[in-house]
FIKOLZA-1660 file (N, C-alpha, C; in steps of 0.1 Angstrom, whole numbers, plus 5000, padded with zeros to 4 digits):
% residues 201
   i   px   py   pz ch aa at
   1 7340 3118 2494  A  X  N
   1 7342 3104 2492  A  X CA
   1 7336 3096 2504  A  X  C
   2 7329 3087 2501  A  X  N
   2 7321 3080 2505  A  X CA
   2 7326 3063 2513  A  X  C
   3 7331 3061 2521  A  X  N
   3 7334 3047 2524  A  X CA
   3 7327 3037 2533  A  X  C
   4 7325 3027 2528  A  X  N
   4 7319 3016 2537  A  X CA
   4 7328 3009 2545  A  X  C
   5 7330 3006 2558  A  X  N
   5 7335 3000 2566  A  X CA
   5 7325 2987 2573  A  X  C
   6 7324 2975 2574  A  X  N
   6 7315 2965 2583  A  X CA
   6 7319 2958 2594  A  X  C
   7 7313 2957 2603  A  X  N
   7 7317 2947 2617  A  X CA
   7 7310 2942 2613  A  X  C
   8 7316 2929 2614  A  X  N
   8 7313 2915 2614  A  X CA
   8 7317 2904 2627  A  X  C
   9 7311 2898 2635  A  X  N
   9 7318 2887 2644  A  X CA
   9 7316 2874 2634  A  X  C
  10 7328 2868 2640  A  X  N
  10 7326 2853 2638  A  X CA
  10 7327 2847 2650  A  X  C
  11 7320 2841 2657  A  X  N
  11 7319 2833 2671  A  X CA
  11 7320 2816 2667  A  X  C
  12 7332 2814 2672  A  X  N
  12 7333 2791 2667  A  X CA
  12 7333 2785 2682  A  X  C
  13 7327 2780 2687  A  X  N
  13 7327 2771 2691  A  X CA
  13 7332 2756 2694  A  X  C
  14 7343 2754 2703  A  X  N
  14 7347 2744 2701  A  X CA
  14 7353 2734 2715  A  X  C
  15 7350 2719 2717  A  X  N
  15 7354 2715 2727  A  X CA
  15 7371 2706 2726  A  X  C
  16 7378 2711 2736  A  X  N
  16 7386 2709 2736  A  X CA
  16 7389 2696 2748  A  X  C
  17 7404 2684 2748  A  X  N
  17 7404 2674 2756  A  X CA
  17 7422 2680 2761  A  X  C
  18 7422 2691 2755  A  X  N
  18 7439 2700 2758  A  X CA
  18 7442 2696 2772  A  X  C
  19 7454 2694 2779  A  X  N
  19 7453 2695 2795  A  X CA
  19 7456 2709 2801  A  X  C
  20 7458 2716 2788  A  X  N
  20 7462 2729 2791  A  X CA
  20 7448 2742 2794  A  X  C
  21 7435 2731 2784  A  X  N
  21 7424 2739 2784  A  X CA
  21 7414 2727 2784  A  X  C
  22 7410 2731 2794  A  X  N
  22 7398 2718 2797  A  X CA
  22 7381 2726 2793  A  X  C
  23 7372 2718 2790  A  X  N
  23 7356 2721 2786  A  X CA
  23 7359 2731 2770  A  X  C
  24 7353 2743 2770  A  X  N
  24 7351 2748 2760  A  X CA
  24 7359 2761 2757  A  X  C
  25 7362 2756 2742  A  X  N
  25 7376 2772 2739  A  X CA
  25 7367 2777 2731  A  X  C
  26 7364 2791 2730  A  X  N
  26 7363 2799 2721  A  X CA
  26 7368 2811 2711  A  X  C
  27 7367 2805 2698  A  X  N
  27 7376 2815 2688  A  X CA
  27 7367 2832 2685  A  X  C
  28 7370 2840 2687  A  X  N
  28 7365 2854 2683  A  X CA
  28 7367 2856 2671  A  X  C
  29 7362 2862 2653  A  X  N
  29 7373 2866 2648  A  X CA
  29 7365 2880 2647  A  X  C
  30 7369 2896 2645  A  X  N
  30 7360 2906 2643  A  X CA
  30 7372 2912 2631  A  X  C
  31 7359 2913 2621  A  X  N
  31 7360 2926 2613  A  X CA
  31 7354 2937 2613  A  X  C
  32 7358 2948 2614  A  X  N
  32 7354 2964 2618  A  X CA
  32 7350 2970 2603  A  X  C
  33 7341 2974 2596  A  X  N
  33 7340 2979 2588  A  X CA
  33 7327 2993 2594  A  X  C
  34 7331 3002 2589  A  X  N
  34 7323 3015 2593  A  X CA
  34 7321 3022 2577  A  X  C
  35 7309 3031 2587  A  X  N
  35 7308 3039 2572  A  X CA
  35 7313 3055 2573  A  X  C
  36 7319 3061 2564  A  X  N
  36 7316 3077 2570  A  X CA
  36 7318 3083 2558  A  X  C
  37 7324 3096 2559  A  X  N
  37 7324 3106 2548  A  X CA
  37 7337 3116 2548  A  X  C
  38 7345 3115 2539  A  X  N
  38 7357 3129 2539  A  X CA
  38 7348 3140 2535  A  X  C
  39 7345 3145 2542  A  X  N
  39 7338 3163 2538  A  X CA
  39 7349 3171 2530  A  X  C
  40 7359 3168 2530  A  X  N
  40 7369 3177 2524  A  X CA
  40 7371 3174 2509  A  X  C
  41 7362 3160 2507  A  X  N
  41 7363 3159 2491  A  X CA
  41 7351 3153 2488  A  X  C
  42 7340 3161 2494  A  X  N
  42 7326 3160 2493  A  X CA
  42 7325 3168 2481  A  X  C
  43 7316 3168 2471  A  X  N
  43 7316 3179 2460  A  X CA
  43 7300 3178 2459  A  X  C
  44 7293 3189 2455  A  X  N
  44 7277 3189 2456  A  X CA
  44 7277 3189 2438  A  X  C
  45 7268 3178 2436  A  X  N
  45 7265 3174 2420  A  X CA
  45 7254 3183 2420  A  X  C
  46 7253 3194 2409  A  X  N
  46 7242 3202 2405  A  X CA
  46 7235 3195 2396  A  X  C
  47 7221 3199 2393  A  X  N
  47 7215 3189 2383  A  X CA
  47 7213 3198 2372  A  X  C
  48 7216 3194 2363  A  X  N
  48 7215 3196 2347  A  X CA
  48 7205 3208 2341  A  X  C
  49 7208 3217 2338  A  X  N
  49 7198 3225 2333  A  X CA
  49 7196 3226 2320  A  X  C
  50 7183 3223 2314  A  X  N
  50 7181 3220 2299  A  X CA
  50 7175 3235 2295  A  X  C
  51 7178 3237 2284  A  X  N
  51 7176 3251 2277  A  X CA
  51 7161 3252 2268  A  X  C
  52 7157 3242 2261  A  X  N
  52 7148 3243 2254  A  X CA
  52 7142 3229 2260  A  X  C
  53 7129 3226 2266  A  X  N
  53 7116 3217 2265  A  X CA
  53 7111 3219 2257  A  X  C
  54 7105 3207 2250  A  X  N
  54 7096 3201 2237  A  X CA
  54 7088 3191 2241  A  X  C
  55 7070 3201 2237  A  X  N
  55 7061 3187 2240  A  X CA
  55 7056 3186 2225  A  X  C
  56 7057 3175 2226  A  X  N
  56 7044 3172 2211  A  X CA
  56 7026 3175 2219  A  X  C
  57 7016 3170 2212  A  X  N
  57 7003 3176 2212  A  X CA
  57 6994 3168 2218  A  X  C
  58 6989 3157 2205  A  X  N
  58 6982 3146 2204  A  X CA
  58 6986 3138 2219  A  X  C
  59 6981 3135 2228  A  X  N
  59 6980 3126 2239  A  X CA
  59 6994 3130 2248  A  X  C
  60 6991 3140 2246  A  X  N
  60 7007 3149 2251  A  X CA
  60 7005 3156 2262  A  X  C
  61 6999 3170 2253  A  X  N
  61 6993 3177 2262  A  X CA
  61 6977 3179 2263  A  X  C
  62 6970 3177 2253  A  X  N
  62 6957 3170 2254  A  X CA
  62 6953 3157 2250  A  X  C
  63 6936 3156 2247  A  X  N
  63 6932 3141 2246  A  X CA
  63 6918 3149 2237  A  X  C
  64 6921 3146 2225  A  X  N
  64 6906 3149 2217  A  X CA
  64 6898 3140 2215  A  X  C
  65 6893 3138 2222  A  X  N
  65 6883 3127 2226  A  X CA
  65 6886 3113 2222  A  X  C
  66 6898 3111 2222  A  X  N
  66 6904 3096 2219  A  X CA
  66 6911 3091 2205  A  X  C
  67 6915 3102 2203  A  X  N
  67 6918 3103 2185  A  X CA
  67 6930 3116 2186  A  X  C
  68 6932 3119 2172  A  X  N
  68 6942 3129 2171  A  X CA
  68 6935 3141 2165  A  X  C
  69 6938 3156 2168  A  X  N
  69 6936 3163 2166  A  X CA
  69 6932 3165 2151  A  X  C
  70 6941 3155 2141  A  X  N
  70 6939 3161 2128  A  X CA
  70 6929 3148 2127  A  X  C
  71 6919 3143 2128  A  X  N
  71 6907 3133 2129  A  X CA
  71 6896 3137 2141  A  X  C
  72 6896 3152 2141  A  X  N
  72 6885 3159 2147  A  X CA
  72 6877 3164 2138  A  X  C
  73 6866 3174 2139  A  X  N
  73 6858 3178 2128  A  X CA
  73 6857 3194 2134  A  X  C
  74 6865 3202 2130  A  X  N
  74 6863 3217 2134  A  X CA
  74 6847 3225 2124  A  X  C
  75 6841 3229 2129  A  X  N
  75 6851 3245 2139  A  X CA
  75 6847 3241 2155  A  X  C
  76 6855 3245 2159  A  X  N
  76 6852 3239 2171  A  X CA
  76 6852 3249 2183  A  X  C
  77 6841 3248 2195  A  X  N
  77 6837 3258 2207  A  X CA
  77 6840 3254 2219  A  X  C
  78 6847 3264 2224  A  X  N
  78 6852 3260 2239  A  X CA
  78 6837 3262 2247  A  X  C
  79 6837 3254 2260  A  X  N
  79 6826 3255 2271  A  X CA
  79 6836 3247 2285  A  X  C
  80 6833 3259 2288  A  X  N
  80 6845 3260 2304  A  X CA
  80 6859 3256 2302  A  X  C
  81 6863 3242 2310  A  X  N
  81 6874 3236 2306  A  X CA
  81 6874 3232 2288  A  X  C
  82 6862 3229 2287  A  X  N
  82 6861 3218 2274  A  X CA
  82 6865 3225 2262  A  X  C
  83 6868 3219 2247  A  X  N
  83 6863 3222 2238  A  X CA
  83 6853 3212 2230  A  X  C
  84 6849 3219 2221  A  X  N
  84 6839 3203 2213  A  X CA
  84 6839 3208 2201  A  X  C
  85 6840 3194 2193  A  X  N
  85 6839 3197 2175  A  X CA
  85 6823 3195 2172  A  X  C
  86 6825 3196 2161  A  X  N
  86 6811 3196 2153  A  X CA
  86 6799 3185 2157  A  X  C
  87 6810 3174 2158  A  X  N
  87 6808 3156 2163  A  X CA
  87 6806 3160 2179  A  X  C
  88 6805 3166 2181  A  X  N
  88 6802 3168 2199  A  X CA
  88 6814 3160 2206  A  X  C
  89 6823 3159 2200  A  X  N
  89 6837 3153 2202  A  X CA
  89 6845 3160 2213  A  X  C
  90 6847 3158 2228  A  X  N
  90 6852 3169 2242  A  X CA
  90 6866 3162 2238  A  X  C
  91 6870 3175 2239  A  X  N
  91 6885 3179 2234  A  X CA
  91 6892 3183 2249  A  X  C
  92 6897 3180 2256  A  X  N
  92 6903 3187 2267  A  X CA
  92 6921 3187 2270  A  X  C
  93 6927 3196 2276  A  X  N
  93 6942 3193 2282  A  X CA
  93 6940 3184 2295  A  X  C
  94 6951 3175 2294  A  X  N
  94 6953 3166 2303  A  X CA
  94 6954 3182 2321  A  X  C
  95 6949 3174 2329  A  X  N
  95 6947 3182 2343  A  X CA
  95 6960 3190 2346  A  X  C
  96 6972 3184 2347  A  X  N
  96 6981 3197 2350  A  X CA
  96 6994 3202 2346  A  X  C
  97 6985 3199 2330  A  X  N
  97 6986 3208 2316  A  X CA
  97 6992 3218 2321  A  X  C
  98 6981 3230 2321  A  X  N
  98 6982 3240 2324  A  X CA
  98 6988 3253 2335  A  X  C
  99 6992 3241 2348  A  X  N
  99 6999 3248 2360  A  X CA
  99 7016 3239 2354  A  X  C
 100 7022 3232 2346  A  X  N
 100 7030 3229 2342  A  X CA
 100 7038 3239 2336  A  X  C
 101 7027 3245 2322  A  X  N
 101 7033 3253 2317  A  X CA
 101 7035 3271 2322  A  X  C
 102 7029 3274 2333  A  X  N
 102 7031 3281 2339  A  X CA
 102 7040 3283 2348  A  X  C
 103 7046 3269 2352  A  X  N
 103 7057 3269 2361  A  X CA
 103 7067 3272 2354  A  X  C
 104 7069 3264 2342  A  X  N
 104 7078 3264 2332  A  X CA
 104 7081 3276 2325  A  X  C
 105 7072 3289 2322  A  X  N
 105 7071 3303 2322  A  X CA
 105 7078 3309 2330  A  X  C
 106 7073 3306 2342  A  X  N
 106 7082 3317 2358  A  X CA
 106 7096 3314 2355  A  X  C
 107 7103 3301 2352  A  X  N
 107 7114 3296 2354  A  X CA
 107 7118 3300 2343  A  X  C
 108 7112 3307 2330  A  X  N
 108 7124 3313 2319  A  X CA
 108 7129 3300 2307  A  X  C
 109 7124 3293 2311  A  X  N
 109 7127 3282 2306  A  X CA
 109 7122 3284 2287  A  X  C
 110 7129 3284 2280  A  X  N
 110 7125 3284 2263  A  X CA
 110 7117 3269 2260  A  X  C
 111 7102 3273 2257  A  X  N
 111 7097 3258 2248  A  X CA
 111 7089 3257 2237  A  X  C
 112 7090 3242 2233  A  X  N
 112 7087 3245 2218  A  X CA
 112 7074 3237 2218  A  X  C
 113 7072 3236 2205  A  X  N
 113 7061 3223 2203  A  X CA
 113 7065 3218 2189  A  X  C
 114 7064 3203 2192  A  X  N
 114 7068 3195 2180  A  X CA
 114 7056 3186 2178  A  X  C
 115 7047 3186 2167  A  X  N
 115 7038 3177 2163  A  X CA
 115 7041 3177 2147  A  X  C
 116 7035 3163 2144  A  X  N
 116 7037 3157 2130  A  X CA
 116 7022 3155 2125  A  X  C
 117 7015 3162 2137  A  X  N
 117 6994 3167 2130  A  X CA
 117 6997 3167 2114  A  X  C
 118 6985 3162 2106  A  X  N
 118 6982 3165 2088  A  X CA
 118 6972 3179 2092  A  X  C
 119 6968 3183 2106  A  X  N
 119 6961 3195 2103  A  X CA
 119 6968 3210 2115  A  X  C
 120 6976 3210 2107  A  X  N
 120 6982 3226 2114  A  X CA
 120 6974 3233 2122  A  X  C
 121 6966 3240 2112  A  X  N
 121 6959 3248 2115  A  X CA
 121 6947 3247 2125  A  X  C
 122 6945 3235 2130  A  X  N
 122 6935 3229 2135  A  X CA
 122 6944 3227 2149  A  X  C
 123 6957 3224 2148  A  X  N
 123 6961 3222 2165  A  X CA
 123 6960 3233 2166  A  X  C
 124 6970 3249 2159  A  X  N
 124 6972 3264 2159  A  X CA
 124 6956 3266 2169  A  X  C
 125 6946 3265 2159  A  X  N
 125 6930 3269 2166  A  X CA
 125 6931 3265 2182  A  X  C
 126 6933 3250 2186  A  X  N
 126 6929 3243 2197  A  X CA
 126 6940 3250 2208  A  X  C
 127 6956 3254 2202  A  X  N
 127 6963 3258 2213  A  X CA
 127 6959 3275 2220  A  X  C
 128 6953 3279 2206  A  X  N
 128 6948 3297 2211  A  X CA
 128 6933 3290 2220  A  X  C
 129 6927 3283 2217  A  X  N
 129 6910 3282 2226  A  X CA
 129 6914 3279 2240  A  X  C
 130 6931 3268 2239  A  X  N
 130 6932 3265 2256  A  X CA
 130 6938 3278 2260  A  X  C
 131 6938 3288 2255  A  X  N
 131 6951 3295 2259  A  X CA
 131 6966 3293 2260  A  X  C
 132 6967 3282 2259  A  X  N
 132 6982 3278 2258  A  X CA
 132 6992 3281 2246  A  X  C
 133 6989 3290 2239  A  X  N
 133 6999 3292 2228  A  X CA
 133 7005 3306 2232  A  X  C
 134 7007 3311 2243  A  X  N
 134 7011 3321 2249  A  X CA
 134 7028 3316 2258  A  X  C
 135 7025 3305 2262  A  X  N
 135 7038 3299 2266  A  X CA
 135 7050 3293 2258  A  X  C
 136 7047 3295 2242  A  X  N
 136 7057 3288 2234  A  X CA
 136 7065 3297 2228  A  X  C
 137 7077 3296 2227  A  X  N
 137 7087 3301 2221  A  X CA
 137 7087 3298 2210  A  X  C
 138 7086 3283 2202  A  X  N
 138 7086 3275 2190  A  X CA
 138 7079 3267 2184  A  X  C
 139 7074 3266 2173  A  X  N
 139 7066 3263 2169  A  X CA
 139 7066 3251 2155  A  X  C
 140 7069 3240 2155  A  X  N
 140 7074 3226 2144  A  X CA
 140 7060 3218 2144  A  X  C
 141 7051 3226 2137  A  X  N
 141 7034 3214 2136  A  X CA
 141 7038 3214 2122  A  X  C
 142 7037 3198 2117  A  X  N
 142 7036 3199 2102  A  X CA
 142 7037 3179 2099  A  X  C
 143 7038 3178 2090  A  X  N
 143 7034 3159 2091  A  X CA
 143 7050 3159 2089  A  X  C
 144 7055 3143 2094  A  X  N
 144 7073 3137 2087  A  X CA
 144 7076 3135 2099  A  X  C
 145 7090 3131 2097  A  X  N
 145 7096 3131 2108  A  X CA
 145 7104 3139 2116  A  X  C
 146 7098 3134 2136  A  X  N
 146 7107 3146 2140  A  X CA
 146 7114 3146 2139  A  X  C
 147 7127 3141 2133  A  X  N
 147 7138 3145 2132  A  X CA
 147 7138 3161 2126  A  X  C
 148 7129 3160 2117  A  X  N
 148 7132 3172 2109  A  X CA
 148 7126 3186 2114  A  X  C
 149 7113 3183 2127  A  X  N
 149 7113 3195 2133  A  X CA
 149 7125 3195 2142  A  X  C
 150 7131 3192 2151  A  X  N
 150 7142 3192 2160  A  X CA
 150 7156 3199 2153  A  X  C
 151 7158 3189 2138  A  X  N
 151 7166 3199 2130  A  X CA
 151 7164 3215 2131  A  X  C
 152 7150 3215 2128  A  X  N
 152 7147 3232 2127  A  X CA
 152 7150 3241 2139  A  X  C
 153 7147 3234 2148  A  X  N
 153 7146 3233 2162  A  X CA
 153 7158 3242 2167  A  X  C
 154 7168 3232 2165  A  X  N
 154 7186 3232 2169  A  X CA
 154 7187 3247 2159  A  X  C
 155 7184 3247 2148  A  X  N
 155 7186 3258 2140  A  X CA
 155 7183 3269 2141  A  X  C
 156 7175 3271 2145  A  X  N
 156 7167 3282 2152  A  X CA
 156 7172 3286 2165  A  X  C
 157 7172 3285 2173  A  X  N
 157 7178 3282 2187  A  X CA
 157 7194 3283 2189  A  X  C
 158 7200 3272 2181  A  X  N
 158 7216 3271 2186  A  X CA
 158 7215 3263 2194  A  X  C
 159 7205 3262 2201  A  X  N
 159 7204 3249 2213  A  X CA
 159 7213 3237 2210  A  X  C
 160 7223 3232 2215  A  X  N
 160 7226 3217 2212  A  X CA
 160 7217 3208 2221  A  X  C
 161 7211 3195 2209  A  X  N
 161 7201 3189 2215  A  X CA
 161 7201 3183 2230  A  X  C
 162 7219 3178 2231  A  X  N
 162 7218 3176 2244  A  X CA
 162 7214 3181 2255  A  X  C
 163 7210 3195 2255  A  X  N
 163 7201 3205 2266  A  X CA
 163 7193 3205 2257  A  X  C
 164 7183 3198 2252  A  X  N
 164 7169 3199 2253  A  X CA
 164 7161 3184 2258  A  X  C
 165 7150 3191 2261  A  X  N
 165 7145 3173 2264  A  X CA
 165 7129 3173 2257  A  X  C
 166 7128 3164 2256  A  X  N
 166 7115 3164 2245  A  X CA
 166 7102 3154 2252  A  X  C
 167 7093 3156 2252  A  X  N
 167 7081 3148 2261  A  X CA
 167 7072 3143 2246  A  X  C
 168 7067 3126 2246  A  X  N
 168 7062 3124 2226  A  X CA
 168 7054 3114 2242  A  X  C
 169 7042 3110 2236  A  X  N
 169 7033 3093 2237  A  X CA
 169 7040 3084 2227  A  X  C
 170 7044 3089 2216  A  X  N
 170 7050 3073 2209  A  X CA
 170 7064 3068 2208  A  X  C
 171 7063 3055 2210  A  X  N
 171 7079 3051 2210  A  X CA
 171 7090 3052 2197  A  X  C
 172 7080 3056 2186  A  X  N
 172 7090 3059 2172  A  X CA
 172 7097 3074 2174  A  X  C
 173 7088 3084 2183  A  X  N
 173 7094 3100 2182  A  X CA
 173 7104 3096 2191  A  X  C
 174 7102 3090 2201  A  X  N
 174 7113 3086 2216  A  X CA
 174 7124 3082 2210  A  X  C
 175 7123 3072 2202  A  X  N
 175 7135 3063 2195  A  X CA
 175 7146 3072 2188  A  X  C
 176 7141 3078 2179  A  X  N
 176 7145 3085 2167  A  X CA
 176 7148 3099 2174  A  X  C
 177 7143 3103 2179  A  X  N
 177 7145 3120 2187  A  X CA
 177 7162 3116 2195  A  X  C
 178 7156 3106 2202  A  X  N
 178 7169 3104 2212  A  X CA
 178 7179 3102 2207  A  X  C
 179 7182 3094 2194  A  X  N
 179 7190 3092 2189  A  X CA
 179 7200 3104 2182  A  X  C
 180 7192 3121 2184  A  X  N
 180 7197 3131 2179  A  X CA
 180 7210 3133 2194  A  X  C
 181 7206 3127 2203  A  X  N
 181 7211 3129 2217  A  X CA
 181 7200 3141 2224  A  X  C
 182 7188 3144 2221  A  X  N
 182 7178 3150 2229  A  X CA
 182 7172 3141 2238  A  X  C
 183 7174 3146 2252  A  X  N
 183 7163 3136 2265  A  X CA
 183 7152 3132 2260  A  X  C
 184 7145 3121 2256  A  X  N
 184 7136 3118 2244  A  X CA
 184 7125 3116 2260  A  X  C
 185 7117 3118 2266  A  X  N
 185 7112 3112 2276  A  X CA
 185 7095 3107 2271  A  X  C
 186 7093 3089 2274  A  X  N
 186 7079 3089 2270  A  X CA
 186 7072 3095 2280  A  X  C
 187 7056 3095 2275  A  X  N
 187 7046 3098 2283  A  X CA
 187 7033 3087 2281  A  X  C
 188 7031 3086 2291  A  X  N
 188 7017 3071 2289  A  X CA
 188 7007 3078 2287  A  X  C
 189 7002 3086 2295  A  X  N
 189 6991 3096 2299  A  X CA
 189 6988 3103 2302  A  X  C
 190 6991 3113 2293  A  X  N
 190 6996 3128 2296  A  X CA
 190 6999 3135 2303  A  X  C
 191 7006 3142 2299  A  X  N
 191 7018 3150 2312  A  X CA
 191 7013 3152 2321  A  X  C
 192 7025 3150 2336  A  X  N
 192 7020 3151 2348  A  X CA
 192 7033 3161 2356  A  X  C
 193 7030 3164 2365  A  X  N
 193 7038 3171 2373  A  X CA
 193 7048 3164 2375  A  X  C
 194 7050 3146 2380  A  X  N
 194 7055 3142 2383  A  X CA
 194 7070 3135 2375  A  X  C
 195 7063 3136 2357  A  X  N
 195 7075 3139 2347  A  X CA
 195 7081 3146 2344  A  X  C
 196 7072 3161 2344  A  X  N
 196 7084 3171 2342  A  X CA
 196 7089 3179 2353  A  X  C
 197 7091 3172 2368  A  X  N
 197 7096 3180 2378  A  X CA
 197 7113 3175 2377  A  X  C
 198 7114 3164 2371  A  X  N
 198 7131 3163 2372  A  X CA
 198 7144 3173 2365  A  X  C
 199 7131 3180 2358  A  X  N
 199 7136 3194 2348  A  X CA
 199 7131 3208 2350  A  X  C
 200 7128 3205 2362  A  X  N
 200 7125 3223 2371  A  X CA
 200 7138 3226 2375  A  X  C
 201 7143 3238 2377  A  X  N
 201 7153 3243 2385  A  X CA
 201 7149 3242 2401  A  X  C
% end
């Protein structure tokens, strides 16, 4: 337990014509307020451990050249980092994509992926070329609403949504996800270390 205590002076100033007190009387008033701590009912708040993370895809965890995956033109060839469609369209994971979900591997942590892509098979391709389809436990790519991957989600799993937390770019998945009571968290510009470190152990 935590208390605030404050010192305060009040110094008044005042001249007096008393015969008892000649030239100047001064009034003092002090309030003592301190701060400190009962250690004995100190209690250490642990932070929350979520069971299942959920990223969506599109501007999530990559950027296909400014568009969504299912408005690419496959077949499409990886070259180093990159991939490219037919359109010479550079497909890449946001920078630290990839040491993200690595961390989130070491840590045991169960994750899924939730996209509302019209082309499955086309993200499926893009997550085996980054390599990243080795880190998912689950798998909800299909068009509708998330609610209804998350349903499947919870079903699958047992997970109650309130230990999961979910990473979308749009504020309709945020809105509606959260409303299941899942950590709905936006993303502006794709994942960074610095969003999903509040959910590291």
């Amino acid at each position: 337990m935590f208390i605030i205590i404050v010192r305060a002076f009040w110094i008044k100033y005042q001249i007096t014509n008393s015969p008892a007190i000649l030239g100047w009387q001064i009034e003092i008033s002090i309030l003592d307020i301190y701060l400190y701590f009962d250690a004995r009912k100190l209690s250490v708040v642990k932070p929350k451990l979520f069971m299942l993370i959920v990223f969506d895809l599109d501007f999530t965890l990559w950027d296909c050249g400014g568009t969504w995956c299912d408005h690419t033109s496959p077949p499409f060839t990886r070259q180093n980092e990159l991939i490219r469609d037919t359109d010479n369209r550079k497909i890449k994971l946001y920078p630290e994509v990839f040491s993200i979900l690595e961390e989130l591997q070491k840590q045991q942590v169960q994750l899924g992926v939730a996209s509302r892509t019209f082309a499955p098979e086309w993200a499926d391709e893009l997550m085996r070329l980054f390599d990243i389809q080795k880190f998912f436990n689950h798998f909800e790519i299909y068009p509708g609403s998330k609610l209804n991957h998350f349903k499947f989600l919870q079903q699958k799993t047992k997970i109650h949504y309130e230990d999961m937390v979910f990473f979308d770019d749009e504020f309709r998945n945020i809105d509606e996800v959260g409303q299941l009571g899942v950590n709905a968290i936006y993303v502006e510009n794709g994942m960074t270390k610095k969003l999903i470190q509040p959910y590291l152990f």
